[in-house]
N, C-alpha and C positions, 0 to 999 in steps of 0.2 A: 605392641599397640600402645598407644600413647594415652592419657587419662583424659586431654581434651578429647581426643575422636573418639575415644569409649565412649565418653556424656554425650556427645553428640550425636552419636548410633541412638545411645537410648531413649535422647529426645525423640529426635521424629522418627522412632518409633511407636512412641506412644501418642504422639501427633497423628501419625498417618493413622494409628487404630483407631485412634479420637475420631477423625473426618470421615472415617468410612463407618463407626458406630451411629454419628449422625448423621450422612446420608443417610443410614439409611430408615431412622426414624423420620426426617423431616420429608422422602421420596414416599414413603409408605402410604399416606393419604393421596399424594399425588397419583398414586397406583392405583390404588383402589379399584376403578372402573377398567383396569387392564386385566387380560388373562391371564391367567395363574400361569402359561409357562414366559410370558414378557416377565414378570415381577419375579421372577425365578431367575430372570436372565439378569437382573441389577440385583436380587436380593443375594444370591451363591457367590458370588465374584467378592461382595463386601464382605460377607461373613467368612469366608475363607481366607479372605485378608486380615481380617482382624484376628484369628488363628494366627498367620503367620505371623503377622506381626510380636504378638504374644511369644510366640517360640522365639522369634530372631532374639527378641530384648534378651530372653533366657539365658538362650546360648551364646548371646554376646556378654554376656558375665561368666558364664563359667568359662568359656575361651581366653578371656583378662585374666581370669584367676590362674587357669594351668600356665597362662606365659606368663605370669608376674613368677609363681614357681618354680621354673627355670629358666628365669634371668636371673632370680636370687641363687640357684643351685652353680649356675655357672660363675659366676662372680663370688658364691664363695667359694670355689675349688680355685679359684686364682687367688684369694686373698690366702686359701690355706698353702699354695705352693709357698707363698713368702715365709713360712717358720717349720717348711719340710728340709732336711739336712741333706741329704742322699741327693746329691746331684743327677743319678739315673733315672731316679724317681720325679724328681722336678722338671727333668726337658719332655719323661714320655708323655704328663700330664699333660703340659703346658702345651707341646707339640696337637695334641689329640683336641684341645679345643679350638686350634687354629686351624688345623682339618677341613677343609669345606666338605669331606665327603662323612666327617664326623657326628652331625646334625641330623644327616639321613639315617644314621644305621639305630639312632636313639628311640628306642620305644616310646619315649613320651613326647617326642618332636612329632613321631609320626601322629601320635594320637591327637595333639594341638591341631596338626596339619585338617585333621578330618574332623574337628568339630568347626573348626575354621570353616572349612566348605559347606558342613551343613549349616553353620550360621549363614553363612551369605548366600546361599540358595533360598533359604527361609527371609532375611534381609533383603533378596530382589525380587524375589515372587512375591511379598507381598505391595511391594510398589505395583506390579505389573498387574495384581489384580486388583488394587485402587483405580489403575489410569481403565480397564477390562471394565469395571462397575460403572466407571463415571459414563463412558462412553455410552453403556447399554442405558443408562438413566435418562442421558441425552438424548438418545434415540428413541426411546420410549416414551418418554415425554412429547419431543418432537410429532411422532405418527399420531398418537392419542390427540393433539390439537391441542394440548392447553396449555 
């Protein structure tokens, strides 16, 4: 993952929690005169989102950190082939990281692989429930007449 698109997960990330912190303080009055499960229906969706939100930023750092940890792991096991002697030793290295089936069998690829998915689950549920809140706020607004 790249240092600009990291900053930039993290941004609106905490853009999106920002917008969904103040819906839902500036909707709250607007509610007021609505029933408790209308303002339930736009207050869950936001605060739940702002949760996720929270978690995505989290785990979109510590996911940069474990890949930044092997790209340095693999790059230097290439740097150290250049002052290994043993020629049999230098092709099975060299060989085993140009493996495309080599990545997989890695316990810590796999383990990158799965914080990865829970970052982006947490990353697009809380989109889904910013666009889930705005909607209900809309509509709630809307029926209430004002």
């Amino acid at each position: 993952m790249s240092a600009r698109s990291h900053e930039h997960s993290q941004k609106l990330m905490v853009w999106l929690g920002g917008l969904m912190g103040v819906g839902i303080f500036s909707v709250y009055g607007l509610l007021a005169a609505a029933p408790q499960s209308m303002r339930l229906t736009v207050l869950v969706p936001w605060t739940a989102g702002i949760l996720c939100s929270t978690l995505a930023g989290l785990l979109n750092g510590e996911v940069a950190n474990r890949n930044d940890k092997l790209h340095f792991d693999r790059i230097s096991l290439l740097d150290l082939l250049l002052l290994q002697r043993d020629k049999d030793a230098v092709l099975k290295n060299f060989l085993s990281t140009l493996e495309p089936e080599a990545p997989a069998m890695n316990p810590e690829v796999v383990a990158v692989n799965r914080w990865l998915v829970a970052t982006n689950t947490a990353f697009y549920l809380a989109h889904i429930l910013f666009v889930v809140g705005a909607v209900a706020a809309a509509t709630t607004v809307i029926l209430l007449g004002r």
